[in-house]
N, CA, C and O atoms as a DFTB+ gen file, in Angstrom:
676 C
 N C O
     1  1      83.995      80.254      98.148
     2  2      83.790      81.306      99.116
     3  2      84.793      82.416      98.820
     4  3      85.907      82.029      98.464
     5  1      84.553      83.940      98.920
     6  2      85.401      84.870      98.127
     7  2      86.207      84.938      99.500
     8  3      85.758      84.612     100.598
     9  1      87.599      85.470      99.202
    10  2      88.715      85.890      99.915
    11  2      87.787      87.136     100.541
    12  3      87.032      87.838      99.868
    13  1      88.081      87.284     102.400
    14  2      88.002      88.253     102.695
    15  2      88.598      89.190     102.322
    16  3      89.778      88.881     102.160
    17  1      88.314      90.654     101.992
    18  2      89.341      91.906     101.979
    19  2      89.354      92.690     103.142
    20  3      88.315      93.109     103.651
    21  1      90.961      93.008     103.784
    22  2      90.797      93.310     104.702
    23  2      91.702      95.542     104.645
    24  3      92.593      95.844     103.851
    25  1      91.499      95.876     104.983
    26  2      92.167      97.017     104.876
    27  2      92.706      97.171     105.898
    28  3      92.114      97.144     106.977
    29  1      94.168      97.400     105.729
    30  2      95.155      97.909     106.854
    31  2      96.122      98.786     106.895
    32  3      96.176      99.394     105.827
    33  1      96.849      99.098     107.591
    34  2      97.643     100.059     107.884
    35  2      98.643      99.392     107.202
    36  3      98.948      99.940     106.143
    37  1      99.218      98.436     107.457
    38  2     100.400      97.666     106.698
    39  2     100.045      96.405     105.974
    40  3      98.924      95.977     106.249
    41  1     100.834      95.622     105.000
    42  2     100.286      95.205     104.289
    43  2     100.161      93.929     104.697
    44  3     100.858      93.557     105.642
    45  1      99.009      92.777     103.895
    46  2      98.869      91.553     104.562
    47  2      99.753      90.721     103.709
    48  3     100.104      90.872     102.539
    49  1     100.096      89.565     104.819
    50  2     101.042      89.186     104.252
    51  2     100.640      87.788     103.807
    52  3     101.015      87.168     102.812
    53  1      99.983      87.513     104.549
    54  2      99.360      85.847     104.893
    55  2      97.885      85.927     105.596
    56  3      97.848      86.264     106.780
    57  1      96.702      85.637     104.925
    58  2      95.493      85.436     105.839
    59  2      95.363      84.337     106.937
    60  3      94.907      84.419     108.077
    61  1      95.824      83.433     106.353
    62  2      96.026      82.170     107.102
    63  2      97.579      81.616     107.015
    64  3      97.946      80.948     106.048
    65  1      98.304      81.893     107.914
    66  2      99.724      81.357     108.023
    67  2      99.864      80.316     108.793
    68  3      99.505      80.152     109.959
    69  1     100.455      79.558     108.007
    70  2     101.024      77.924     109.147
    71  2     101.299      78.012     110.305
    72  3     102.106      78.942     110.338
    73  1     101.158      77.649     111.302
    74  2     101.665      77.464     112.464
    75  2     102.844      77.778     112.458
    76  3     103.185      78.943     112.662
    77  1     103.764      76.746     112.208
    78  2     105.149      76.753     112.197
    79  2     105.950      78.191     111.941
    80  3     106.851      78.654     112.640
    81  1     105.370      78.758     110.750
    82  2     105.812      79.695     110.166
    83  2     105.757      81.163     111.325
    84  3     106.458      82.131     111.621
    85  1     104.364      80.516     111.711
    86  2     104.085      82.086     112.978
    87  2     105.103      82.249     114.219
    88  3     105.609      83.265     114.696
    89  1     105.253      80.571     114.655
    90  2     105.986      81.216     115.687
    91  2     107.459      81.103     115.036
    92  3     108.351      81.372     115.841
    93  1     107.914      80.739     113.668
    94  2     109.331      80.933     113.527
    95  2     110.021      82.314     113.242
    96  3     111.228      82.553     113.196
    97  1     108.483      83.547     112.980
    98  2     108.725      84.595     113.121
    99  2     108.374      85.438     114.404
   100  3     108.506      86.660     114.473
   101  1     107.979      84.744     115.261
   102  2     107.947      85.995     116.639
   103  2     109.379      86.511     116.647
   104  3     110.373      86.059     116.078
   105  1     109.234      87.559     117.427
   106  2     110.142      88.468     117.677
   107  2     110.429      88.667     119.032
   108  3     109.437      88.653     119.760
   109  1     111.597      88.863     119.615
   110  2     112.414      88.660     121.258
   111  2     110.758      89.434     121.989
   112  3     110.601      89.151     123.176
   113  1     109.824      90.168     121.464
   114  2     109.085      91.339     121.965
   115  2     108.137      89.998     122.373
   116  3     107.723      89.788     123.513
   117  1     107.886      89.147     121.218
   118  2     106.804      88.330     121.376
   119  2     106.866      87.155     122.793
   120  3     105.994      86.803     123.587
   121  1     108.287      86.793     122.650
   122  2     108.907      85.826     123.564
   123  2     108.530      86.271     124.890
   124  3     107.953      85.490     125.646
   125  1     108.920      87.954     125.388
   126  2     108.960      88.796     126.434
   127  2     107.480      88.621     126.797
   128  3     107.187      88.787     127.981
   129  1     106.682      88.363     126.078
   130  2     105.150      89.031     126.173
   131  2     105.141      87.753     127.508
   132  3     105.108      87.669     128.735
   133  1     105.207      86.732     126.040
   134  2     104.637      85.291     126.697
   135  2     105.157      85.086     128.245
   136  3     104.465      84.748     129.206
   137  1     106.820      85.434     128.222
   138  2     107.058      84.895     129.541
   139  2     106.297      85.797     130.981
   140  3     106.149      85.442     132.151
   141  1     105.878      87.259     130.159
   142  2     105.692      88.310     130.909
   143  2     104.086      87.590     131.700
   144  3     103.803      87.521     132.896
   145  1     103.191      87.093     130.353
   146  2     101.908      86.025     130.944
   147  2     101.755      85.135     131.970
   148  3     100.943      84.857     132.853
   149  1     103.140      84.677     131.419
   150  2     103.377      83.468     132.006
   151  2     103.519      83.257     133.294
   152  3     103.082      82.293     133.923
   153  1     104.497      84.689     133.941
   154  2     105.051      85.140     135.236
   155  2     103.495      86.143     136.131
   156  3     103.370      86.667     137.238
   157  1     102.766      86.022     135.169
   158  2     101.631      87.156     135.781
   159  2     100.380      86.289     136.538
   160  3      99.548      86.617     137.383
   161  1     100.660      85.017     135.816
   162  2      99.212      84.522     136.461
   163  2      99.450      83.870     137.731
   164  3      98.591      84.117     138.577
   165  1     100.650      82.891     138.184
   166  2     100.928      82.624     139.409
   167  2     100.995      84.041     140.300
   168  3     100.365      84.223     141.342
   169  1     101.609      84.700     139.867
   170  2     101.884      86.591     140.840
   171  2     100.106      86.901     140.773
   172  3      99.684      87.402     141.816
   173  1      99.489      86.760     140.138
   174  2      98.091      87.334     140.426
   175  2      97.740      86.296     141.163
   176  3      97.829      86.702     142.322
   177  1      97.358      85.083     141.176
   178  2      96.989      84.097     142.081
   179  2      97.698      84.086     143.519
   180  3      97.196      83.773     144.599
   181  1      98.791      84.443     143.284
   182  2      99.713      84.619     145.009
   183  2      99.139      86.315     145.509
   184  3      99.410      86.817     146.601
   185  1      98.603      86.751     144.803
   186  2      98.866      88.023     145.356
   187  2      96.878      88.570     145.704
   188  3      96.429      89.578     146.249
   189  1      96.202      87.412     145.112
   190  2      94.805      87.283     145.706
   191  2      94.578      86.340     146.887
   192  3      93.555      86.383     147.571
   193  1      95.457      85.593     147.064
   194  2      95.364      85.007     148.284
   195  2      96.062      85.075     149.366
   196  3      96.169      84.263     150.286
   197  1      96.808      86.689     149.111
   198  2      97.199      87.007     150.170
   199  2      96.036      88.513     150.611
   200  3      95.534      88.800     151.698
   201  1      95.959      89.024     149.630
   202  2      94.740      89.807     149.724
   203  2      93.254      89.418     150.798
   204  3      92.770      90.045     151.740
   205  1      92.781      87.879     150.025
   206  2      91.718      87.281     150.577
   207  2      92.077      85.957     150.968
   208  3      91.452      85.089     150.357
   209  1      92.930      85.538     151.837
   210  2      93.084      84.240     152.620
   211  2      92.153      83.489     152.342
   212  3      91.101      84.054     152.641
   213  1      91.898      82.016     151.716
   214  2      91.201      81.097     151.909
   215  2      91.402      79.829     152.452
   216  3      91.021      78.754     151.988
   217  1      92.143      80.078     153.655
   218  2      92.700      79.387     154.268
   219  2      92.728      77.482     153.872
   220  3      92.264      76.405     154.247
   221  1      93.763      78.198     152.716
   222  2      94.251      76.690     151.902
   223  2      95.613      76.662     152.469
   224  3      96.293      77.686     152.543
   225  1      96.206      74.994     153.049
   226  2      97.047      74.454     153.512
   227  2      98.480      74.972     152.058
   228  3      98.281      75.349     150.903
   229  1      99.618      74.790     152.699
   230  2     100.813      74.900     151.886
   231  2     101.153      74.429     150.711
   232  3     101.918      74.954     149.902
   233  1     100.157      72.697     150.543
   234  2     100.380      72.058     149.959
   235  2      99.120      72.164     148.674
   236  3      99.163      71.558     147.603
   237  1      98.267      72.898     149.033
   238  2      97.469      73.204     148.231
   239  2      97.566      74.817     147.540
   240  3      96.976      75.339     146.594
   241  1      98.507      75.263     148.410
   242  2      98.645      76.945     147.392
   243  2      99.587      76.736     146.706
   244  3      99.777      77.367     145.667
   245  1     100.733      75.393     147.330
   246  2     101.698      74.965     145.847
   247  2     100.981      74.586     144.556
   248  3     101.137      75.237     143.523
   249  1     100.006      73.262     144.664
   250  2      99.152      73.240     143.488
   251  2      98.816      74.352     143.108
   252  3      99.422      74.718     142.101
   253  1      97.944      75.188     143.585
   254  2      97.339      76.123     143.121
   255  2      98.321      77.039     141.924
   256  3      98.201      77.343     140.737
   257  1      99.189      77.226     142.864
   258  2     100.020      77.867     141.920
   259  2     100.933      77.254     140.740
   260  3     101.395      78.024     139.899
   261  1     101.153      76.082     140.685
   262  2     101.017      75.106     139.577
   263  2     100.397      75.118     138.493
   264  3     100.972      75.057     137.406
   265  1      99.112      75.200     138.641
   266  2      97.801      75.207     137.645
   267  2      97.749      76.582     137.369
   268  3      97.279      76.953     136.294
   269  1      98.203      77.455     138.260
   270  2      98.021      78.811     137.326
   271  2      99.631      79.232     136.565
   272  3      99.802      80.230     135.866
   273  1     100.579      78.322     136.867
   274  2     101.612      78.700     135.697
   275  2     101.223      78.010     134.776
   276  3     101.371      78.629     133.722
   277  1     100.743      76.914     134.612
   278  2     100.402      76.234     133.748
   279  2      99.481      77.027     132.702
   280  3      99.649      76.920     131.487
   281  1      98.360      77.941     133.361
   282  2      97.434      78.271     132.437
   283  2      98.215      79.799     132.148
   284  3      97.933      80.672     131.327
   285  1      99.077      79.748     132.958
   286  2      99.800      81.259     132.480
   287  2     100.756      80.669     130.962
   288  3     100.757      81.300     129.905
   289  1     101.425      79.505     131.158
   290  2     101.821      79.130     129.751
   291  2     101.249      78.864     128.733
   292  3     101.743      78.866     127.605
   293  1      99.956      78.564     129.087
   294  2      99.547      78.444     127.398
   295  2      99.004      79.891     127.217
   296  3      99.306      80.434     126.154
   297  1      98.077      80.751     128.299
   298  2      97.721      82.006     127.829
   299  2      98.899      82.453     126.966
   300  3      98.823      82.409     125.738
   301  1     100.252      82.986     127.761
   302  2     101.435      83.096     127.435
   303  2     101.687      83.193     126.023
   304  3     102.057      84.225     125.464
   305  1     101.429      81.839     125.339
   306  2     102.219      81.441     124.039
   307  2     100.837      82.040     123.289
   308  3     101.118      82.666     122.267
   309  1      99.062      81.956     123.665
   310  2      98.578      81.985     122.641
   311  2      98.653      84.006     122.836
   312  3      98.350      84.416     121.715
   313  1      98.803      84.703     123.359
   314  2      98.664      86.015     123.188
   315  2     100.185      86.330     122.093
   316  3     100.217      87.023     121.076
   317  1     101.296      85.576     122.719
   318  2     102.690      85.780     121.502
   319  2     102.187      85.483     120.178
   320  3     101.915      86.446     119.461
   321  1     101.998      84.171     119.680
   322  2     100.886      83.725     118.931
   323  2     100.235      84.788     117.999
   324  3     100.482      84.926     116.800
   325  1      99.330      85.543     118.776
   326  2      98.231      86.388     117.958
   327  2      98.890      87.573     117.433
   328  3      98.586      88.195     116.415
   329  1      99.964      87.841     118.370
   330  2     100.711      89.255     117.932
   331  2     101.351      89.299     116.715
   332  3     101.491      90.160     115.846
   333  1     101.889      87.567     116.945
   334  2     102.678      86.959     115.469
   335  2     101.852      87.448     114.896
   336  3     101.953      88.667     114.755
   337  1     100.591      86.719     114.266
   338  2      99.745      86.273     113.552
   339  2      99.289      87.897     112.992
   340  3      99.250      88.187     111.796
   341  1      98.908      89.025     114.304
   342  2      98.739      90.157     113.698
   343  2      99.297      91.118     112.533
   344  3      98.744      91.767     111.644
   345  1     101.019      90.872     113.038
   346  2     101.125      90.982     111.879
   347  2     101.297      90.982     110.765
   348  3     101.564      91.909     110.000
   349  1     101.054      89.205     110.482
   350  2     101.002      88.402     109.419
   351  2      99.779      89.196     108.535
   352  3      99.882      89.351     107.318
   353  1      98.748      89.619     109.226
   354  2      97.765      90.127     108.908
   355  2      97.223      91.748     108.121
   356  3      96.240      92.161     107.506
   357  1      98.907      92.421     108.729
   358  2      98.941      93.434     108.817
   359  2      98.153      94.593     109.525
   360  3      97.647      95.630     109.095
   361  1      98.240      94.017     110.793
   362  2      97.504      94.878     111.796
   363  2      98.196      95.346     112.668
   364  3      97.714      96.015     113.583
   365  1     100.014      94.972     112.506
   366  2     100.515      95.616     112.689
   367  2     101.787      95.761     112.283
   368  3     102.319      95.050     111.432
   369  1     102.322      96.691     112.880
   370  2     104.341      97.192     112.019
   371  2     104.627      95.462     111.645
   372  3     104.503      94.439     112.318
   373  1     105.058      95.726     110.254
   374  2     105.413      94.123     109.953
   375  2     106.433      94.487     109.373
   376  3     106.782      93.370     108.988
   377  1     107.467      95.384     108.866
   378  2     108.465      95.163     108.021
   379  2     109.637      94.205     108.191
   380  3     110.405      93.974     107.257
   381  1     109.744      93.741     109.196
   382  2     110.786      92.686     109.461
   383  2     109.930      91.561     108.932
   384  3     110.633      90.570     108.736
   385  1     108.741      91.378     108.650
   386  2     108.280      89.726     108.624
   387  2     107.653      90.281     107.111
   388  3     106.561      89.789     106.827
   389  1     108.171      91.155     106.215
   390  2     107.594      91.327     105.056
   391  2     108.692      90.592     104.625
   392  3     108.653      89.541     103.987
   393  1     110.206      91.528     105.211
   394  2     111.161      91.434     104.077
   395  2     111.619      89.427     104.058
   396  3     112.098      88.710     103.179
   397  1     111.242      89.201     105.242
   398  2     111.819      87.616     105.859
   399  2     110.494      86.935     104.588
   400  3     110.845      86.073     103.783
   401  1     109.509      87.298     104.594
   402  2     108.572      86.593     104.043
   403  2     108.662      86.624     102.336
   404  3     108.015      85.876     101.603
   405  1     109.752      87.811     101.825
   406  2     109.849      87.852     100.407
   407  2     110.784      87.347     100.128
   408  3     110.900      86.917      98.980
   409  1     111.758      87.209     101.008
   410  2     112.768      86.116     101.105
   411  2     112.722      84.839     100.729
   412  3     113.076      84.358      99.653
   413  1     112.239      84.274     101.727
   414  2     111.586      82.676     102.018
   415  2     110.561      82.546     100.925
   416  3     110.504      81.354     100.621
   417  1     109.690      83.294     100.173
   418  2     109.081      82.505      99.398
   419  2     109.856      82.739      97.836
   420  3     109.848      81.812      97.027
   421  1     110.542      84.112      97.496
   422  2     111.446      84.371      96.559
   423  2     112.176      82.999      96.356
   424  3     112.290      82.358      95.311
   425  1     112.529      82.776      97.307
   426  2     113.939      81.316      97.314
   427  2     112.782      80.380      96.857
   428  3     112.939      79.796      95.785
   429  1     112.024      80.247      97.322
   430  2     111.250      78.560      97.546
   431  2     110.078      78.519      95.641
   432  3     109.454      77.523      95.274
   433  1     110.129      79.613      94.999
   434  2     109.262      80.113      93.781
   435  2     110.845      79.939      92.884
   436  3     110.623      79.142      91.973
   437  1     111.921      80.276      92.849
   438  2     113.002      79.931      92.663
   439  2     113.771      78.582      92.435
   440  3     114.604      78.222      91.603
   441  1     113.253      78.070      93.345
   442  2     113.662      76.442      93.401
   443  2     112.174      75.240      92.773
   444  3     111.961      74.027      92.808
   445  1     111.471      76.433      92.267
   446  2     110.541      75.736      91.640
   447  2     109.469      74.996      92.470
   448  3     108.618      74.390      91.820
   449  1     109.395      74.962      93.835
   450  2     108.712      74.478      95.196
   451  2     107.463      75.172      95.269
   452  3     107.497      76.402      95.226
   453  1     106.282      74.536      95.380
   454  2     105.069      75.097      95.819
   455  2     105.469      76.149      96.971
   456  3     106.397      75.871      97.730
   457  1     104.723      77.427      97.103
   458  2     104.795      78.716      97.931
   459  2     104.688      78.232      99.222
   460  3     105.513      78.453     100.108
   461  1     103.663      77.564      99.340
   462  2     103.189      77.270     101.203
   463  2     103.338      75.675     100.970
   464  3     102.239      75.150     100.791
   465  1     104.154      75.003     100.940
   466  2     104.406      73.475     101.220
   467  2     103.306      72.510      99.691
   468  3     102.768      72.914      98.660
   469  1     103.426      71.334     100.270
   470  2     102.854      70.714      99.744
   471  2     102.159      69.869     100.905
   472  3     102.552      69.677     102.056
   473  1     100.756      69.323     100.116
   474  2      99.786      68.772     101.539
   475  2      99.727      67.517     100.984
   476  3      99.869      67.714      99.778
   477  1      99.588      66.238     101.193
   478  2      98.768      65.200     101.212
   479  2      97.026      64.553     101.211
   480  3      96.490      63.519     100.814
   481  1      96.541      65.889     101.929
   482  2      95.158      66.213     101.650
   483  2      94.624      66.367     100.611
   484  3      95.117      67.025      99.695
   485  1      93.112      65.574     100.548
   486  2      92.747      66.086      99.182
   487  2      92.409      67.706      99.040
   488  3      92.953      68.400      99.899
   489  1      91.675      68.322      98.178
   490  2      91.638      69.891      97.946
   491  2      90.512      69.808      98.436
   492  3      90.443      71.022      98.240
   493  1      89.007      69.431      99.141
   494  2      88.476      69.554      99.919
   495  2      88.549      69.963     101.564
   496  3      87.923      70.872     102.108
   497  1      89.413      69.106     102.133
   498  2      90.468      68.805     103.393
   499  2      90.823      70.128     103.843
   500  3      90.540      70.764     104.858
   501  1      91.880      70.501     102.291
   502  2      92.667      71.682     102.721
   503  2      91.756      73.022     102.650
   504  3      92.011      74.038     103.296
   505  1      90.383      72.834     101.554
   506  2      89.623      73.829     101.839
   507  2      88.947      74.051     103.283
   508  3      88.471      75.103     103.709
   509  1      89.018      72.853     103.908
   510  2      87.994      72.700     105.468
   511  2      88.603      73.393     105.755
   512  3      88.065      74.460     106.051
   513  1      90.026      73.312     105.868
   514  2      90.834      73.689     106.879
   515  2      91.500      74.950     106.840
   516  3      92.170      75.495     107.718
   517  1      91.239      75.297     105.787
   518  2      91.621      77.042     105.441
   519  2      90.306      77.996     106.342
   520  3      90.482      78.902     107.157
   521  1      88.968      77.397     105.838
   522  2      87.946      77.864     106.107
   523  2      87.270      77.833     107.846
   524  3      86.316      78.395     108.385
   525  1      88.144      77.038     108.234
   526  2      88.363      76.711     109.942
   527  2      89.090      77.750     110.772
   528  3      89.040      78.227     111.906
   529  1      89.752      77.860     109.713
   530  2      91.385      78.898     110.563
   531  2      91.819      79.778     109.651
   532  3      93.046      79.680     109.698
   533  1      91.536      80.569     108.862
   534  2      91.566      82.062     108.101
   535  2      91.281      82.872     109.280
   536  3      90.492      82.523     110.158
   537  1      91.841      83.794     109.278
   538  2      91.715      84.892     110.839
   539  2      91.186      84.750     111.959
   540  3      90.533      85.628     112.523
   541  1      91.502      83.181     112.578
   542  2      91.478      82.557     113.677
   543  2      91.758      83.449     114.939
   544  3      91.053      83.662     115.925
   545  1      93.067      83.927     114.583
   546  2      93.979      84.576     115.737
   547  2      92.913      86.090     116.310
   548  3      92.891      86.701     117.378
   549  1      92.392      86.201     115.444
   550  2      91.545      87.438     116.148
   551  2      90.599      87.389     116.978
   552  3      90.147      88.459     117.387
   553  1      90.001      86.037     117.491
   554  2      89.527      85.201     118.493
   555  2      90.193      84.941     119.598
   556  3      89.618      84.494     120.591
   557  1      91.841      85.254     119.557
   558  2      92.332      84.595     120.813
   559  2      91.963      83.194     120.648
   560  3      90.910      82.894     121.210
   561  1      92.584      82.227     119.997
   562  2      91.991      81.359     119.494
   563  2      92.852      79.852     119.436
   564  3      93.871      79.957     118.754
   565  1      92.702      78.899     119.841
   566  2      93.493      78.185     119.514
   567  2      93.499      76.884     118.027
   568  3      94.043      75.780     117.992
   569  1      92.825      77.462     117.161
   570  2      92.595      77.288     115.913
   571  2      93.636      77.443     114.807
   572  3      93.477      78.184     113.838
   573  1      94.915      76.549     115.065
   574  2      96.197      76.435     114.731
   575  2      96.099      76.099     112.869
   576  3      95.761      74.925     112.712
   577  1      96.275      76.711     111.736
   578  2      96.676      76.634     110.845
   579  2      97.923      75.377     110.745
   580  3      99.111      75.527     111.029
   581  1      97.268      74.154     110.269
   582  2      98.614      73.156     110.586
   583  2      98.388      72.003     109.453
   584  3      98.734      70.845     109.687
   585  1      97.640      72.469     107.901
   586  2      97.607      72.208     106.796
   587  2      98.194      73.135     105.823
   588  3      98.066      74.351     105.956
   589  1      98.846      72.593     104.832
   590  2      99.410      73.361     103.876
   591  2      98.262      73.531     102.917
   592  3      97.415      72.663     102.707
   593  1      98.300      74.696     102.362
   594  2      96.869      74.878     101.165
   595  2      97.564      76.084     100.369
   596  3      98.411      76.676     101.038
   597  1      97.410      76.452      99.357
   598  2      97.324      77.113      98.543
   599  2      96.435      78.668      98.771
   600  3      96.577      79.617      98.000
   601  1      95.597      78.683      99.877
   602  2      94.714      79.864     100.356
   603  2      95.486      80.753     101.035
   604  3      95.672      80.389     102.196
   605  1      96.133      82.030     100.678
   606  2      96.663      82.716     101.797
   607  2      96.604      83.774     101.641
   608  3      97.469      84.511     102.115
   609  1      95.134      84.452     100.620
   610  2      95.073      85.987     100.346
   611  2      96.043      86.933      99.993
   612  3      95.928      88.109     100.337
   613  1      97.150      86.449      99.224
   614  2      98.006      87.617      98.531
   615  2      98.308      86.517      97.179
   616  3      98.233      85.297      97.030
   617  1      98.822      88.113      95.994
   618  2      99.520      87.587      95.025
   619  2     100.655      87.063      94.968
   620  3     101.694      87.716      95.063
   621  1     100.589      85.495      94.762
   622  2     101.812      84.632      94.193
   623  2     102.617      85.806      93.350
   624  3     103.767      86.143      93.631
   625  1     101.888      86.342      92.343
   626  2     103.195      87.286      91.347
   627  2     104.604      87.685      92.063
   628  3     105.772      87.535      91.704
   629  1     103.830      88.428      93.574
   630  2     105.507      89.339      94.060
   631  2     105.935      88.591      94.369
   632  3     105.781      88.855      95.561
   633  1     106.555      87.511      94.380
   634  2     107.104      86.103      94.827
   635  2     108.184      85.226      93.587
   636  3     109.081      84.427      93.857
   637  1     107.634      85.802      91.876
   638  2     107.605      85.607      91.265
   639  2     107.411      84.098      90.281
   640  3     108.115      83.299      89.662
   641  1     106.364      84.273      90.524
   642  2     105.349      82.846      90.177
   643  2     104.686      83.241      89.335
   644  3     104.036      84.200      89.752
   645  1     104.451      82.984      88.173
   646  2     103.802      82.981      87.191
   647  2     102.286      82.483      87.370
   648  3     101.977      82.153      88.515
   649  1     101.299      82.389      86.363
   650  2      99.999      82.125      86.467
   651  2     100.055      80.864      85.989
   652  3      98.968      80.325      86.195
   653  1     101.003      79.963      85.311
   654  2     101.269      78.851      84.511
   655  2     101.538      77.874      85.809
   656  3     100.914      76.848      86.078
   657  1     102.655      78.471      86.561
   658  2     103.375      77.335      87.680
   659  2     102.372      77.719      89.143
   660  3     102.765      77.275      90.221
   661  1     101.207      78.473      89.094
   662  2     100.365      78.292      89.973
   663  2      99.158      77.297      89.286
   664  3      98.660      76.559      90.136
   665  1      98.935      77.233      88.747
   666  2      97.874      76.346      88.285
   667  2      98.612      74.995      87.854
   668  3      98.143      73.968      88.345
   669  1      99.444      74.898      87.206
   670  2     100.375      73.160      87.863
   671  2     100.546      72.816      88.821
   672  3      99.903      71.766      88.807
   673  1     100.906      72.882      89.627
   674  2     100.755      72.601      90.904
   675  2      99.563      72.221      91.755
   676  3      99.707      72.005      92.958
């Protein structure tokens, strides 16, 4: 299946980035978002039932509001999440997660280490699973990149990897 091409304003960095990797680059902005979600959905739920009374007991607008921090935390993390992921994608200002990303794989092409990990999967597996979750995040999506594969739409070269020690591997 051919690599999507995507055109952007800034450059892509990763089509499909690991999990791990996404949220080890959010940024304090991303953190802010989530907690900002997080704090919005109980405040919208308290602030519709004071609007429209449905005359639910104390002990049930505590639940209530329970279940909506709850769904305010995962909204929360998956909107931080996508912002990551955006601009893994380059959809948006990425220069802090370019230079971190030429870093981290400079060192790891250096030490002679496969670019994106090594998997245990056979190369079918890791194709499912590229092909599952390649620009997931633009779904709002919880379609977590959480196989290592070799698929990530940029050149190994700027990394400095040869065409020899990509095909060994």
């Amino acid at each position: 299946m051919p690599e999507k091409v995507v055109e952007t304003a800034y450059p892509v960095l990763d089509s499909d980035p690991h999990a791990y990797r996404v949220v080890r680059y959010m940024r304090p902005s991303d953190y802010g978002a989530w907690a900002a979600v997080t704090a919005a959905f109980p405040a919208a739920f308290f602030a519709w039932e004071m609007a429209d009374p449905s005359a639910m007991t104390q002990k049930q607008l505590r639940l209530g509001m329970r279940g909506a921090g709850i769904l305010g935390l995962f909204g929360g993390f998956l909107f931080a999440y996508q912002r990551s992921s955006l601009r893994f994608f380059g959809m948006s200002e990425n220069k802090r997660e370019e230079e971190l990303d030429l870093q981290e794989l400079t060192q790891r092409a250096k030490e002679g280490k496969s670019l994106y990990g090594e998997s245990p999967q056979p190369q079918w597996v890791q194709s499912a699973a590229h092909q599952n979750s390649v620009w997931s995040q633009f779904k709002f999506s919880y379609r977590f990149n959480l196989v290592n594969h070799p698929y990530h739409g940029t050149d190994p070269a700027k990394y400095g990897v040869t065409t020899e020690d990509t095909t060994s591997k």
